[in-house]
N, C-alpha and C positions, 0 to 999 in steps of 0.2 A: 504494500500500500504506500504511494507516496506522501511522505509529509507534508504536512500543511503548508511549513513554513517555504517550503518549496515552490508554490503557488504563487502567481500573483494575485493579489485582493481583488472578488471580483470575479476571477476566474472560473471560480470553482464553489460547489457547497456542499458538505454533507448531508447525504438524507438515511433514512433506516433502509436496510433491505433484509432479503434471506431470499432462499434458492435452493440450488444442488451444485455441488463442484464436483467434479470427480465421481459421483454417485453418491454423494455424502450430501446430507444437508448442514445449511448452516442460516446462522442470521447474524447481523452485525452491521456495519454501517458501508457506505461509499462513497466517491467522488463525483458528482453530477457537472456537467459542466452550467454554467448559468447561461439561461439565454431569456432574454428582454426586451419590449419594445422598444425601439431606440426610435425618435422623430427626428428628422431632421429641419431645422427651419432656416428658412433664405432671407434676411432683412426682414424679420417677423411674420415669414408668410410659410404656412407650414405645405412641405412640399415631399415629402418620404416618409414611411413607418416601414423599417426591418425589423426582425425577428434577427437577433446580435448579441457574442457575450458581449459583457460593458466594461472592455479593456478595450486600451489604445485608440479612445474615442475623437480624438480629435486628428489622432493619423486618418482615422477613415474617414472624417467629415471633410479633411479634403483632400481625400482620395476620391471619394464620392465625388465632389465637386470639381476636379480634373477631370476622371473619369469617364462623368459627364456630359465632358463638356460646357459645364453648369459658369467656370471659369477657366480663364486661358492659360492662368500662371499663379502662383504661391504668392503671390503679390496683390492679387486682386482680393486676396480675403484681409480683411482687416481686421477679425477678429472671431476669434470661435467660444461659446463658454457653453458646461453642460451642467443641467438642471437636473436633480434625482427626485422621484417620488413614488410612492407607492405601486401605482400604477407603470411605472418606465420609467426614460431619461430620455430628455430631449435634447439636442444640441444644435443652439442656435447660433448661423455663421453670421456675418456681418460682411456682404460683398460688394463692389464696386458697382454707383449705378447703372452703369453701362452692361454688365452683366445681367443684373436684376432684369433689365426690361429684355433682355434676351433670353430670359426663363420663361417668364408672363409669358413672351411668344409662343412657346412650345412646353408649355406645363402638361403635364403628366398623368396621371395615377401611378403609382409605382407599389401600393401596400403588395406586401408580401414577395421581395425580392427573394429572400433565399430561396423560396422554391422554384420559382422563374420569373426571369428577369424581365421580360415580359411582358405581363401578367399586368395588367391594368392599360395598357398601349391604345390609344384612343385610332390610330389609324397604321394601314400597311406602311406609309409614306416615313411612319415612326421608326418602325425597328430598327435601321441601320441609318445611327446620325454620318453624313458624308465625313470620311477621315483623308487626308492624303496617303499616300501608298509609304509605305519606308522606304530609303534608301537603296538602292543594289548595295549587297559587299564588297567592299574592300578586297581584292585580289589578294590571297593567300593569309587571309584573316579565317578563315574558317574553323570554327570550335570545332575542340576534339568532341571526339563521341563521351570519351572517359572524362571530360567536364560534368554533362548531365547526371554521367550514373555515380560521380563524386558526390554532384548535390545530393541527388534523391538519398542515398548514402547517411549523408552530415545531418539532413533534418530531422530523423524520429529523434536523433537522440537533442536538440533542441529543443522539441515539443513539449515542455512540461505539462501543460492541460490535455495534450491528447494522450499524454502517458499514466496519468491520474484518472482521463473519464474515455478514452475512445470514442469521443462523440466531437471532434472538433478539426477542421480543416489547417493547411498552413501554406502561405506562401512567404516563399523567399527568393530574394534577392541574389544573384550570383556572377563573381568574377569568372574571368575567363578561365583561370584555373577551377573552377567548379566549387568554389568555398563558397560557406554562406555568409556573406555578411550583414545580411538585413531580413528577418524572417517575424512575421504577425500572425497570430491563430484567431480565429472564429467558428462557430458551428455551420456560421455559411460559407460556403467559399468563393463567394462574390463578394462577401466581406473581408475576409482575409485577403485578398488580391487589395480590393481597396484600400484596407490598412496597408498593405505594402508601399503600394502607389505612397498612401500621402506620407508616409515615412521617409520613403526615398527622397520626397520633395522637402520636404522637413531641415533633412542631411544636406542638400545640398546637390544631391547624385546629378551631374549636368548630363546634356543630350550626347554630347562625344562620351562620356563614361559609360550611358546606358547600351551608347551602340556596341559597347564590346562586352559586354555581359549578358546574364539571362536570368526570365524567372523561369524559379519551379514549382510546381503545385502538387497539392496531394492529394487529387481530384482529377476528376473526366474534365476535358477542354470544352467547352461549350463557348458556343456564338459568343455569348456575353464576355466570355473569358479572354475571347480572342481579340473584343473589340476593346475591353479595357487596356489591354499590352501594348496593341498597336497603339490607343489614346495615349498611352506613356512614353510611347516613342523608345521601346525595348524591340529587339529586332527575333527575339528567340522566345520560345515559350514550350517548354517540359513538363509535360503531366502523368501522373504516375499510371491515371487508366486512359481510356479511350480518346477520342475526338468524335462530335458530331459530324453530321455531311455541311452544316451550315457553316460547323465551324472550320471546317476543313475547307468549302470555297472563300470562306471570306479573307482565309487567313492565305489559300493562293491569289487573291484577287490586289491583298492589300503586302504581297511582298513578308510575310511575316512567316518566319521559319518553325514551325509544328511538330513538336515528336510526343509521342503519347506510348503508353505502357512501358515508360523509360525505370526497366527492375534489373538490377544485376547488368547481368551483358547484353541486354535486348532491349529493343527500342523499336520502333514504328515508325517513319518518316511520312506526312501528309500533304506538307508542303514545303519550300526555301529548302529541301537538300541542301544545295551550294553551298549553305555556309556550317555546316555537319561536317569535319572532316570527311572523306569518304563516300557521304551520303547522297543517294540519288533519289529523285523520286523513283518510287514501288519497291524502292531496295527496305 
């Protein structure tokens, strides 16, 4: 059982249980991971409700609002603070008004992200906000293969709430050598990718740093997965299970290099090969 003090506050809570282990019964307690309504509100106008732990709240709020698209740069937020009560926590950004009337344009439903991203989309014309394409690579810049499967590697033992409840997503940050150095957990993993995002942005990670490293997730790649990476202007994107078909053309449409079931020594190529050492497409 991990200890508490291992936890971050927040993360995690005990509740009673009992069961069978081994064919044995037992009763006693365990580690739940906490998940919350979190709102998110834009210049006082309330604009998201996830279901989120309630760590790292302000990496994600403007993660989320990159992400988005919501704003352009870490600069446009002026201020973030979060409110606890009974009921959830809300966190209210403070963004530039030029932003703001460019939300009003295209405001939303978004309740209920972790389960899809989706899921409140008022027209087709919505789901895919227009991104530029990445980059081509750099000739003879191409990640090793043994970068990705270093990451996927480094992160459980990072995970403190996945290692306490098994109920929580991670993504992280990664140099070209495959090390982690930026890694966020949530029960969603739209949210944990956003907490990444706005961590990164936080630190400082500029756009030449991102183009030579990668995230990793510990999750299936889906659409949304793919369009948040590209929105970070990350050129690589490793997921430990599968890839959808959406998120597989998007991700060849917009130049963004896709490997999924990245375990051990296998990996998946779906799209951007080229920059995989080795890697081709269908290889």
């Amino acid at each position: 059982m991990t200890d508490a003090v291992l936890l971050p506050e927040g993360g995690a809570a005990q509740r009673p249980v009992h069961g069978a282990r081994g064919g044995s019964a037992f009763a006693g307690t365990d580690w739940l991971a906490e998940e919350r309504p979190v709102a998110l509100e834009f210049n006082g106008i309330s604009h998201a409700v996830m279901l989120a732990t309630p760590l790292d709240l302000e990496d994600f709020a403007l993660g989320f609002a990159l992400s988005e698209g919501i704003v352009d740069a870490p600069a446009d937020v002026r201020g973030i603070e979060a409110r606890h009560d009974a009921r959830g926590t809300t966190v209210s950004l403070e963004i530039a008004a030029r932003c703001m009337a460019r939300l009003k344009e295209r405001r939303r439903s978004l309740a209920g992200r972790t389960g899809c991203g989706l899921c409140g989309t008022e027209s087709l014309e919505q789901v895919e906000r227009a991104l530029p394409p990445l980059p081509a690579p750099d000739a003879g810049a191409a990640l090793a293969r043994a970068a990705l499967r270093r990451a996927m590697q480094e992160l459980p033992a990072l995970q403190a709430l996945q290692q306490a409840t098994g109920a929580v997503h991670a993504a992280g940050w990664c140099g070209p050598d495959g090390a982690v150095r930026l890694m966020r957990e949530d029960v969603g993993r739209h949210n944990a990718l956003d907490k990444l995002i706005g961590a990164m942005a936080a630190s400082g990670i500029g756009e030449s740093e991102r183009a030579r490293g990668f995230i990793a997730v510990t999750s299936r790649a889906s659409f949304e997965m793919v369009h948040k990476v590209v929105a970070a202007r990350v050129p690589v994107l490793a997921a430990v299970s599968a890839a959808t078909t959406l998120a597989a053309d998007l991700a060849q449409r917009l130049g963004l290099s896709l490997a999924g079931f990245v375990r051990h020594d296998n990996l998946v190529i779906y799209a951007g090969g080229e920059r995989l050492a080795g890697g081709h497409h269908g290889s």
